[in-house]
C-alpha positions, -999 to +999 in steps of 0.1 A: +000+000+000+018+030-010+008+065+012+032+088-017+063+098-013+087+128-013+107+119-044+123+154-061+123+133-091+087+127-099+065+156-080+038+153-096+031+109-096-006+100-086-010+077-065-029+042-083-032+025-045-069+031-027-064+037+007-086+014+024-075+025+060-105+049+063-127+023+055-115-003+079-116+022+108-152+024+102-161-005+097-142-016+131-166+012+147-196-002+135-184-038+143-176-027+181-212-008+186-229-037+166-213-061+194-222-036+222-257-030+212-271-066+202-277-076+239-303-052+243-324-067+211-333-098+228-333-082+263-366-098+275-388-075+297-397-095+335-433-087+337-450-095+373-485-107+354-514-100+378-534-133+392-572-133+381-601-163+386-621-165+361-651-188+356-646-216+332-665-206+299-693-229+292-690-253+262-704-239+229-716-277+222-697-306+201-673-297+182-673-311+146-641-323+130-640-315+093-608-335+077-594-340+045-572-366+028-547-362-002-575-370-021-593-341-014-623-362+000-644-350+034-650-365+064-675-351+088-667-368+119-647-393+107-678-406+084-673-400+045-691-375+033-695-362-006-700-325-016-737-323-012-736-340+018-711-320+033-735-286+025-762-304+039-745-309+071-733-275+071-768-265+065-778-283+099-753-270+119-760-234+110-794-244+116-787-249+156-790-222+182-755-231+192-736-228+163-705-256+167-672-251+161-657-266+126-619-279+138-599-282+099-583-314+098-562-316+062-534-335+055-502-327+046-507-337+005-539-321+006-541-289-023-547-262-005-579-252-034-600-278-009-588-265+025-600-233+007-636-249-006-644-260+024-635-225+044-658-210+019-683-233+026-684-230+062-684-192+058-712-190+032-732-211+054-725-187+089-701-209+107-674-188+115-659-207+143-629-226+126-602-240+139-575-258+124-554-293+141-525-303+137-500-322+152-471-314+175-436-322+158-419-351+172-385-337+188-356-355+172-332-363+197 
């Protein structure tokens, strides 16, 4: 890295070198706040949560499981249902002065165009409680 130089015989030589000092200073600044300042991102805040009894909420009736296969076929309840079938039992739920709750149940092949269908289908009939199940992940040891 050459900084110039006080040769009489060439005064007026440009230098070709970049001087990269100036940029390693800074960037050794920002480095050391970087490191300084990352602790207080994932500083969690201790909160002393206040202790509350509450009644248990009452059931809002049977929920009905709603699952779908890679096929794309429904099950309401575990019992095979086909597309009229399925709005039909829609139909009578909505019906009920209880409205139940619809828990999803797809799996993991399923296209999502039937998980969709069948969110429509709930909605459009005024089921709005949906839920969707899955299951937990296995920890691998």
């Amino acid at each position: 890295m050459a900084f110039g130089s006080f040769n009489p015989s060439r005064p007026h030589q440009m230098m070709s070198d970049i001087n990269v000092t100036p940029m390693v200073d800074v960037m050794l600044v920002l480095l050391v706040i970087f490191i300084l300042t990352a602790p207080m991102f994932t500083h969690a805040i201790r909160l002393d949560l206040p202790q509350a009894q509450a009644a248990v909420a009452p059931p809002h009736g049977q929920p009905v499981t709603v699952s779908l296969d890679a096929a794309g076929q429904i099950y309401w309840n575990d019992e095979r249902v086909d597309a009229a079938g399925f709005e039909a039992r829609l139909a009578e739920a909505a019906a009920l002065p209880e409205p139940p709750e619809l828990q999803l149940r797809a799996d993991r092949a399923t296209r999502y165009e039937a998980v969709a269908e069948v969110m429509a289908a709930a909605q459009a009939h005024g089921l709005t409680r949906l839920g969707f199940v899955t299951d937990p992940r296995k920890k691998t040891p």
